[in-house]
N, C-alpha and C positions, 0 to 999 in steps of 0.2 A: 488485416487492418483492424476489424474490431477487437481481437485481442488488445492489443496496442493500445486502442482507446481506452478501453473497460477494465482492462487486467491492474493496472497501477491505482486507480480509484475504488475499484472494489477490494483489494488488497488492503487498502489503508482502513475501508471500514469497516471490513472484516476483524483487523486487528485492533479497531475502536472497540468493538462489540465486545469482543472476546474481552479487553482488560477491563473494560466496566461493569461485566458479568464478574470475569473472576476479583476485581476488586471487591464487589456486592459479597459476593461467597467468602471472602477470605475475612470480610471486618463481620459478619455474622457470629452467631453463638458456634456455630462448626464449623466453622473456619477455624477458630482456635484448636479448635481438637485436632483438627486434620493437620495443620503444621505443615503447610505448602507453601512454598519460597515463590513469592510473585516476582522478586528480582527475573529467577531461573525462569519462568514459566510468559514475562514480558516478551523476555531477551529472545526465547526461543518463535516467542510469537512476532517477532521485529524480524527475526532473521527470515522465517518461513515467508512473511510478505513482502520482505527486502524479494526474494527470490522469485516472486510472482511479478512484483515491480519490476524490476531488470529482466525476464522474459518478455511483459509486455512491452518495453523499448526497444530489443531489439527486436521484436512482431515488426512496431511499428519503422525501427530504422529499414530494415526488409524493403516494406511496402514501399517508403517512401523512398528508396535508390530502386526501386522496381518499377518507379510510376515517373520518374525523375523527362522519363522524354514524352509522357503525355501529358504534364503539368500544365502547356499552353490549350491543350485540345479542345474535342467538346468528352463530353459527360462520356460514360461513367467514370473512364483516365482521370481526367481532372478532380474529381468530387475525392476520388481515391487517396492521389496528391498530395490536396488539401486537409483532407481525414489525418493521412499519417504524418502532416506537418503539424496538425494542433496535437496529436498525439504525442508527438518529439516534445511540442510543449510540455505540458503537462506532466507528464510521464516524470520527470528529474524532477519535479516538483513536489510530485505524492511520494515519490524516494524519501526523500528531504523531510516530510513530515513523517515517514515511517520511521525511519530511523533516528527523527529527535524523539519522538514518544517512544519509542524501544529504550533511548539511554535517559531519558526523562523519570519514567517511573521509580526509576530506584536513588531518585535526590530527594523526593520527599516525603513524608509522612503518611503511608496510606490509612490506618484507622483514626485518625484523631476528632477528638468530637467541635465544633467548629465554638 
């Protein structure tokens, strides 16, 4: 269950981190030297979290057709339930945001001066 919860939101800021790092590095003085394709190196980081994303969903579909007959109960069944129905939430959500910033970064302008 806490997969499920955790997996899909640390994924996404995982792959925040990573492209505003490697963006920082690439618009530097070596970054020009180095010649690293942020397209390439986005895409690969959208896909890696797309794939951490979608294991934590089906974590969380798991639990929650696993918990599906203690959902009325008492605790800890229900708490369970609950857990992997806000998970099901959310989870397609942080999908959704990993993979418009995965196809995102490569429409605009990364070094320009503002």
């Amino acid at each position: 269950m806490w997969v499920g919860v955790w997996a899909p939101p640390a994924a996404w800021a995982l792959q925040l981190a990573f492209g505003v790092m490697f963006g920082f590095a690439q618009c530097g003085p070596n970054g020009r030297r180095w010649q690293l394709s942020l397209d390439t190196w986005s895409v690969a980081s959208a896909v890696v979290a797309g794939l951490v994303a979608v294991t934590g969903i089906a974590a969380a579909m798991v639990a929650f057709r696993g918990t599906t007959d203690r959902s009325d109960g008492p605790p800890p069944g229900s708490r369970i339930h609950f857990m992997a129905a806000m998970a099901l939430a959310i989870g397609p959500l942080f999908l959704a945001i990993i993979v418009l910033d995965g196809l995102g970064t490569g429409l605009g302008e990364l070094c320009r001066q503002s």
